[in-house]
C-alpha positions as CSV (number, residue, x, y, z in Angstrom):
1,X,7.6,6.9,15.7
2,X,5.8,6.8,19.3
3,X,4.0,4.8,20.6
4,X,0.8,6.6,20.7
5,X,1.8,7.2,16.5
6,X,2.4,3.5,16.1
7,X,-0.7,2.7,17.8
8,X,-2.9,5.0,15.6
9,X,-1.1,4.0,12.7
10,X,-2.7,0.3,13.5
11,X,-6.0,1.5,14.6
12,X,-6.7,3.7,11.5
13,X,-5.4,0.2,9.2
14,X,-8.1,-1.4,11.0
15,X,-10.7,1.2,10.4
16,X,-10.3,1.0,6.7
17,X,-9.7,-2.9,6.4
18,X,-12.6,-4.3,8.6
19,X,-14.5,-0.9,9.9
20,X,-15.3,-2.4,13.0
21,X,-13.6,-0.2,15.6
22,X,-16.8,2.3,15.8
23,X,-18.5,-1.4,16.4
24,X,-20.0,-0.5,20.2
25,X,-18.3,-4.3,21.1
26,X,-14.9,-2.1,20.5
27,X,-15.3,1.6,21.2
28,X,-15.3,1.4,24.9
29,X,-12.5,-0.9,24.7
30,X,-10.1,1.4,22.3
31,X,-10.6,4.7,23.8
32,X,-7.1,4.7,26.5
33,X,-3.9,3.7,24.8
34,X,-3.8,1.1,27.8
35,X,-6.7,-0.6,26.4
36,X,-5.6,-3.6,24.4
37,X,-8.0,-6.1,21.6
38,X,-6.3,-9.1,20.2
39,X,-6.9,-9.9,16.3
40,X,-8.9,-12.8,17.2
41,X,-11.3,-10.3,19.2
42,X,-11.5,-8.4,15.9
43,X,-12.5,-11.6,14.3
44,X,-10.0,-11.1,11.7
45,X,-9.7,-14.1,9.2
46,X,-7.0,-14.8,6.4
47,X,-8.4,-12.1,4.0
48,X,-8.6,-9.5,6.4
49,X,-5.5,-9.7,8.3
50,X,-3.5,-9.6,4.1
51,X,-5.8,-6.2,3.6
52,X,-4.3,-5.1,7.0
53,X,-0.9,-5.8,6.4
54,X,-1.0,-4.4,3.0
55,X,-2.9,-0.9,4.1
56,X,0.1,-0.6,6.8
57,X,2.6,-0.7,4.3
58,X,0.7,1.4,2.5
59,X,0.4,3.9,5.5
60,X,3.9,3.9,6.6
61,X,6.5,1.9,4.6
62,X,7.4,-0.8,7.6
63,X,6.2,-4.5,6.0
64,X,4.6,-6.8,8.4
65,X,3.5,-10.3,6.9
66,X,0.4,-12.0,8.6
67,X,2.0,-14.2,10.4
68,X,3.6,-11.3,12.4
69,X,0.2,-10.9,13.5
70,X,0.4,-14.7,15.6
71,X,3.6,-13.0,17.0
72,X,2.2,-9.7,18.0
73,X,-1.6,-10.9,18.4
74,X,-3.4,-7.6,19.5
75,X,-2.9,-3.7,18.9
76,X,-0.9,-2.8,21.1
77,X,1.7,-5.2,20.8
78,X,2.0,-5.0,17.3
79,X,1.9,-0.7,17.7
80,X,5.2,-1.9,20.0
81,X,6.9,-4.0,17.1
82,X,5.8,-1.3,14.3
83,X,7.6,1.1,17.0
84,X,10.6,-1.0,17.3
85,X,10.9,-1.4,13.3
86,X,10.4,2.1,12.8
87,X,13.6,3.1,15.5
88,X,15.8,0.2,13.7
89,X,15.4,1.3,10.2
């Protein structure tokens, strides 16, 4: 998996958990691969950041708990961990 895979992989998980990232506030911010939004910014809570793990499981088989999400606290560095996993497995 790339990066850029990885990345989209977390942006579309967000999309269908919260539906924020068409959100004005957000879609300046996504549009280059350099651009970076923690979790916090995304105002996820406890709920929300369960329905995000599950859906990437769901989208591509790696499991990442929620408290992976303190670890790797915004898109792009949890696109680099999902990357990581993806190349160990």
């Amino acid at each position: 998996m790339t990066r850029e895979g990885a990345r989209q992989h977390v942006l579309d998980a967000i999309q269908q958990t919260v539906g924020i990232l068409y959100d004005q506030r957000f879609a300046d911010i996504l549009e280059g691969a350099e651009r970076d939004v923690t979790f916090v910014e995304l105002e996820f809570d406890s709920l929300s950041a369960m329905e995000f793990c599950l859906q990437i499981d769901d989208m591509i088989g790696i499991e990442v708990e929620p408290a992976d999400l303190i670890l790797y606290p915004s898109i792009n560095t949890l696109s680099e961990h999902l990357m990581a996993k993806s190349v160990a497995r």
